[in-house]
Every structure is written in structure tokens, then in C-alpha cells.
C-alpha positions as CSV (number, residue, x, y, z in Angstrom):
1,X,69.3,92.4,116.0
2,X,71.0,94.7,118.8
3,X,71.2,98.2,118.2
4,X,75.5,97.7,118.5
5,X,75.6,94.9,116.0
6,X,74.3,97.4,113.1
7,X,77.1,99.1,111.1
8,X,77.5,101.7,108.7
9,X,79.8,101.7,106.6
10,X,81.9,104.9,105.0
11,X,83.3,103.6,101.3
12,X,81.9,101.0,99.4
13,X,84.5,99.5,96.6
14,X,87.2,97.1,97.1
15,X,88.5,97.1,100.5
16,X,85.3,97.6,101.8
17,X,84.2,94.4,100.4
18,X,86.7,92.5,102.7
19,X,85.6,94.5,106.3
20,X,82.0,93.7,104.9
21,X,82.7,89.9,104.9
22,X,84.8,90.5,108.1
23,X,82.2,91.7,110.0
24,X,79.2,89.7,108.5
25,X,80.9,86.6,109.6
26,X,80.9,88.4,113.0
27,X,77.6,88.6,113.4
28,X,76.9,92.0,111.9
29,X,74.3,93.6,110.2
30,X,75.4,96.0,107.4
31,X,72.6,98.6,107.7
32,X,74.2,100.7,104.5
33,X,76.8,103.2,103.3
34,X,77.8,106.7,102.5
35,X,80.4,107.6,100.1
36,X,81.0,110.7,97.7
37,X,78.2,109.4,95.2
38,X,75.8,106.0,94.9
39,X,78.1,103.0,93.6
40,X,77.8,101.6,90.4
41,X,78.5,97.8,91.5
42,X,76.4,97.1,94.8
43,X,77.3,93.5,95.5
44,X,76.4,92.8,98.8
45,X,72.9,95.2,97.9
46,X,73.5,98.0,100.8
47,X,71.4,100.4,100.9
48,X,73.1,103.9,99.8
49,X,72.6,107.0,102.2
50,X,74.3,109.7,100.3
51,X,77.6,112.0,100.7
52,X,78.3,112.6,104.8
53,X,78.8,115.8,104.3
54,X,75.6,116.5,102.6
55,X,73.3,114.5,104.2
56,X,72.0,114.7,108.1
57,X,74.6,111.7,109.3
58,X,73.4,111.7,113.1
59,X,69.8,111.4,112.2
60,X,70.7,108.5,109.8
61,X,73.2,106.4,111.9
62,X,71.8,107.4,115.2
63,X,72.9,104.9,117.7
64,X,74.3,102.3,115.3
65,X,77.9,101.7,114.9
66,X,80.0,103.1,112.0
67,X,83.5,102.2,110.3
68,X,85.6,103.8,107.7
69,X,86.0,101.2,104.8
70,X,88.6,102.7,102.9
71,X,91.9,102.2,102.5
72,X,93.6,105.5,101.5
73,X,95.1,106.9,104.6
74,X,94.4,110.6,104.2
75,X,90.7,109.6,103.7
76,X,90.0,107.3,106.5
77,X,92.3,110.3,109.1
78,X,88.9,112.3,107.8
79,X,86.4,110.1,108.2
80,X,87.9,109.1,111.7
81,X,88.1,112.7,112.7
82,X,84.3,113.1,111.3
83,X,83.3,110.3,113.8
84,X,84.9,112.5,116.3
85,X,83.3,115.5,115.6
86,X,79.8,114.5,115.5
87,X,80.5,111.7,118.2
88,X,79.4,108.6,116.2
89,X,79.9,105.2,117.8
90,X,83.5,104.0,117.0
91,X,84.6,100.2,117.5
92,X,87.4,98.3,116.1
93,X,87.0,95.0,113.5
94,X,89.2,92.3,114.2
95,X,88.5,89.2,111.5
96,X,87.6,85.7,113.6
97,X,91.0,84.7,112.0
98,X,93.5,86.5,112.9
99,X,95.8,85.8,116.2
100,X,95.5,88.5,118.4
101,X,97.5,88.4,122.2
102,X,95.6,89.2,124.8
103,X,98.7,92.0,125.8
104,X,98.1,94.1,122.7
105,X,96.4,97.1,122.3
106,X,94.4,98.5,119.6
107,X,92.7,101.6,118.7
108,X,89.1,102.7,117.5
109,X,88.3,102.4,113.7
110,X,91.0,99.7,113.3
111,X,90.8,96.9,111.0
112,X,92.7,93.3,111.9
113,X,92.8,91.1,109.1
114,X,92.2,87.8,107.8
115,X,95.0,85.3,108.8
116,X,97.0,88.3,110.6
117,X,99.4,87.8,113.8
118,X,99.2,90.6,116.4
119,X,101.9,89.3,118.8
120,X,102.7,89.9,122.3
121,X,102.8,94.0,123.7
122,X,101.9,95.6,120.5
123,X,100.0,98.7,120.5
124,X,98.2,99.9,117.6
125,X,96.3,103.2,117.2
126,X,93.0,104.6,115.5
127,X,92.4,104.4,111.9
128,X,94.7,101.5,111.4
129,X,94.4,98.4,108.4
130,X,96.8,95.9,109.2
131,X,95.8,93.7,106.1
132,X,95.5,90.1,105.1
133,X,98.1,87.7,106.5
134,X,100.6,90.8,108.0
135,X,102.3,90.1,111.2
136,X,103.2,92.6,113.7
137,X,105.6,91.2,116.4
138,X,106.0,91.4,120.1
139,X,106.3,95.2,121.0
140,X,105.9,96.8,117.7
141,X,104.2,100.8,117.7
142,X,102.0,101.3,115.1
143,X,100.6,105.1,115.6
144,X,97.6,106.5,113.9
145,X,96.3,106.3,110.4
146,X,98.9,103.6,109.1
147,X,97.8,100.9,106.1
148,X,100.2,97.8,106.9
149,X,99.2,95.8,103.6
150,X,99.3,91.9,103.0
151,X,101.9,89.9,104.0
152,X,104.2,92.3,105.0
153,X,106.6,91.5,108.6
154,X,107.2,94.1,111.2
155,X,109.9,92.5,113.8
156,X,110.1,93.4,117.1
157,X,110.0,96.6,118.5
158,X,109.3,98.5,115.3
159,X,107.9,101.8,115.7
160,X,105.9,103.2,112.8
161,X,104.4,106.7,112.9
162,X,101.6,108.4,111.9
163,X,100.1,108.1,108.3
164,X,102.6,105.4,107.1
165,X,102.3,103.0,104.1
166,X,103.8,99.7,104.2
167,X,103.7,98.2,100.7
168,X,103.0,94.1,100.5
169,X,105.1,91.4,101.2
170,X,107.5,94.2,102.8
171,X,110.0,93.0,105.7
172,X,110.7,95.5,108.4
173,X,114.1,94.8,110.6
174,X,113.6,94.7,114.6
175,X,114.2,98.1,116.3
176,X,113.6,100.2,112.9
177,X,111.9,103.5,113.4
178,X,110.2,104.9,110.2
179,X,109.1,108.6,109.8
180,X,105.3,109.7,109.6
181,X,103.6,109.8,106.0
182,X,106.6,107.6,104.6
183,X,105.4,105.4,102.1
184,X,108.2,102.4,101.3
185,X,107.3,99.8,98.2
186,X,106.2,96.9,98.1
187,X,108.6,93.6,98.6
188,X,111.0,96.3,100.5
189,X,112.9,94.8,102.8
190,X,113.9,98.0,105.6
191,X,117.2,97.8,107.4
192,X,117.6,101.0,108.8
193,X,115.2,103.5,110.5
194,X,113.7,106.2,107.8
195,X,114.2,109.8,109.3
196,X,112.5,111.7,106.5
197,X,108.7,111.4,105.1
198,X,108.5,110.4,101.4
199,X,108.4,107.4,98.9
200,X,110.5,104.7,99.5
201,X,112.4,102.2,98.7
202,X,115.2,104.6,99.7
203,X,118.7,104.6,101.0
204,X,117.8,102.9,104.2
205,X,116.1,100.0,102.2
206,X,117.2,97.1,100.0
207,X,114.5,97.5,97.3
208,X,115.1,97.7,93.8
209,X,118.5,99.5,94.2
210,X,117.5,102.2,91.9
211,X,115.6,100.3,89.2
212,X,112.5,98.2,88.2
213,X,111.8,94.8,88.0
214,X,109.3,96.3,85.4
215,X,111.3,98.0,82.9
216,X,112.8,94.0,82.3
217,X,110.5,93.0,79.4
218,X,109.7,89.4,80.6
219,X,108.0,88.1,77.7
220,X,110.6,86.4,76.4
221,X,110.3,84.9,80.1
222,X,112.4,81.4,79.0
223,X,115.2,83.0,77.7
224,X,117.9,83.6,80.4
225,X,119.5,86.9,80.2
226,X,121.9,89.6,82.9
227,X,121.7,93.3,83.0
228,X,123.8,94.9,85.7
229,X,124.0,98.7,86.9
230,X,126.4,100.5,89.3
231,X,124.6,101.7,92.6
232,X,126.6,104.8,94.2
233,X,126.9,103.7,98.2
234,X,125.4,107.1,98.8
235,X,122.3,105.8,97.0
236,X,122.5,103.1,99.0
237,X,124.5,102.5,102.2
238,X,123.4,99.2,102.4
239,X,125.8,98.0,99.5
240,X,130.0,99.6,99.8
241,X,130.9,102.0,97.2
242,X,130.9,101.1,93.5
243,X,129.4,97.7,93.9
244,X,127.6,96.4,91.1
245,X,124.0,94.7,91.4
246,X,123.6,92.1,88.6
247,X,119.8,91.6,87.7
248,X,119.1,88.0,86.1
249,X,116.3,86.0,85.1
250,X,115.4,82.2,84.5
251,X,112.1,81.4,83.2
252,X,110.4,82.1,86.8
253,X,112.5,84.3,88.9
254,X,114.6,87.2,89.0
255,X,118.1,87.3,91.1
256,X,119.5,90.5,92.1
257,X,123.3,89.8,92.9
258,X,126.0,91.6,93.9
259,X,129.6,91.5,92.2
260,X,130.2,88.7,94.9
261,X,127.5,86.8,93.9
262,X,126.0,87.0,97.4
263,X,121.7,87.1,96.3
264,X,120.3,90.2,98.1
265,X,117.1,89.3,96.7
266,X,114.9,86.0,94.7
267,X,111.2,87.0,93.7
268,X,108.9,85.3,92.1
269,X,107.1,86.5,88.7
């Protein structure tokens, strides 16, 4: 085995799990782990090398390659700036699946996905997951330290700054700019740019308009019922003053309409 085709890893629980599978099918050899104590489930039987902060990391890794495995975004920005520091050997994972141009750019300590679409111009940074089946169209910006998750759709030209999370199955309109450490829901579907850090869906998103899909006790999931609530076009400028957003259900799905029964959103349950 060469000396660059042995990894360590930093993090060993669920996301980890997929990189480890990512890179083992590259060719690989996943030499062991460090992480804040010894895991209590070791499936793939790595060998654990302690805390990296307690432990003589240089000594250990030496020449071998190493790769944060964790997909908190705070985290991996330390480990990433640890690598840094004591000048470990950085190198990106992209998973034999996904469709990567050959115009794209992307950073150190990045992780490219199963089944993901990179497409023509993009430029990703360090410390990036862009995560099972996501797709990040022609000439899209995605700076440092930002977790796209699964499935979610970044049009063209999307810029998305530092320390961002993008929530699953999450569409993202061409041209949109969103804020650093902005983190927008999952199934949000982002109209306008996001100017402000914080938790979204917010008033530039159509998301769940002000309420959960969750509070609906779907139990009684074959009996069809309506609930509807006013949404203030200051809480959301998508919709025009006073409008009302009608939530119904049928057995499988749940139809958020306006008051003229144009569907702003159909999910599945």
C-alpha cells in the first residue's frame, strides 16, 4: 500500500461511515481514527488513536493522509484549521459516483457524494460535504465550511457563504445569495437571497409559512381533513398581504394552498 493511499480519519459515527465506504471503494486504506473518546460501535474495526488534542498527532499520522469525518460545520472548520496548524496532508474525497466537470473547482478536506452532480464552473472551497444525490449547477459558489445535505438543488449561479447549512431535499433559485452561518430547513424551497445569518425557513423562503407539518397529528392519516392560518406578507413576502395558506391532507400527502387554490407545495409523508 502507498504511503498517500493511507487515511486517518477525524470522527467515527454516522457520517463517517459513508466517507469510510467512499474512500474504501477508492482504493484506500483506513489506517484508524481520532475522536473526543474510543467509539462504542466500531463497525468497520479501525483502530482508535485517542483525542488530537491529547495525543502526539504528527508522530501518529506522519506522512499519511487525514480527513475530517464529521458533519457538524463548526467541528470540521476546527479540525480543518488543526490540519493547518500542524501541516497534516490534506486531500479532497470525491465518491466514484458522483458527476464531477472537469471546469469545477474544489477545495481541500471536501467530501463529493454518492450520486452527486458538480456541473460546469462551480467552485467549491475547504471543509465542504456536498451530500448524497445534491446537485450544484453550472457556476454556483460554495465558500468554506458549508454542509449541502441530500438531495437538495442549488441552480445556477448560487453563491453560498461561509459556514452554511442547507437542509435536504432543499431547492435553491438561480442567482440567490445566502448569508454565512445561515442555516435554512429542510424541503425549503429559497426564492430570494438571505442577507442575515440565522435559522431559516424565513421570509425569503417558501417553507412552512410559519408552521409545522409536525404539529398535524397524522395518525388518523386516512381521514381527510383542512386547517388554514393567516400569514402576515411581512412574514412572508413571497405571499400578498393577508393571504391565507390552507394545509390539507389525504391519506399520503399534505397540500399547502393558498386562498386561490394555486399548491405552493405537495410532500410526501
Amino acid at each position: 500500500m502507498l504511503e498517500d493511499k493511507k487515511v486517518f480519519i477525524f470522527g467515527y459515527s454516522g457520517h463517517a461511515y459513508v466517507i469510510i465506504e467512499s474512500l474504501i471503494e477508492m482504493g484506500y486504506s483506513i489506517e484508524g481514527y481520532f475522536d473526543f473518546e474510543e467509539a462504542t460501535v466500531n463497525p468497520y474495526g479501525l483502530t482508535y488513536y485517542g483525542f488530537e488534542k491529547k495525543v502526539a498527532v504528527q508522530e501518529i499520522v506522519k506522512n499519511s493522509l487525514v480527513f475530517p469525518t464529521v458533519g457538524d460545520n463548526v467541528i470540521r472548520k476546527k479540525l480543518v484549521y488543526f490540519f493547518e496548524e500542524f501541516r497534516l496532508n490534506q486531500f479532497t474525497v470525491i465518491d466514484k459516483s458522483a458527476n464531477v466537470s472537469k471546469t469545477a473547482q474544489i477545495g481541500f478536506s471536501t467530501y463529493i457524494g454518492k450520486n452527486t452532480a458538480i456541473n460546469a464552473q462551480a467552485k467549491i472551497g475547504n471543509g465542504v460535504i456536498v451530500n448524497t444525490g445534491a446537485i450544484i449547477e453550472h457556476e454556483c459558489h460554495i465558500n468554506d465550511f458549508v454542509h449541502v445535505a441530500p438531495a437538495s438543488v442549488l441552480c445556477g449561479n448560487v453563491t453560498v457563504n461561509k459556514n452554511v447549512f442547507i437542509g435536504a431535499n432543499t431547492v435553491v433559485k438561480n442567482n440567490i445569495s445566502i448569508h454565512e452561518e445561515v442555516i435554512i430547513g429542510a424541503g425549503s424551497v429559497v426564492v430570494k437571497s438571505i442577507f442575515e445569518k440565522g435559522i431559516n425557513p424565513s421570509p425569503c423562503t417558501l417553507g412552512m409559512f410559519g408552521f409545522t407539518c409536525a404539529i398535524i397529528n397524522l395518525a388518523e392519516r386516512n381521514a381527510d381533513f383542512t386547517m388554514s392560518t393567516e400569514v402576515p406578507k411581512e412574514q412572508n413576502p413571497c405571499l400578498s398581504g393577508g393571504e391565507t395558506v390552507t394545509m390539507a391532507t389525504s391519506t399520503s400527502r399534505i397540500f399547502l394552498l393558498n386562498n386561490r387554490g394555486i399548491s405552493l407545495r405537495n410532500t410526501g409523508v
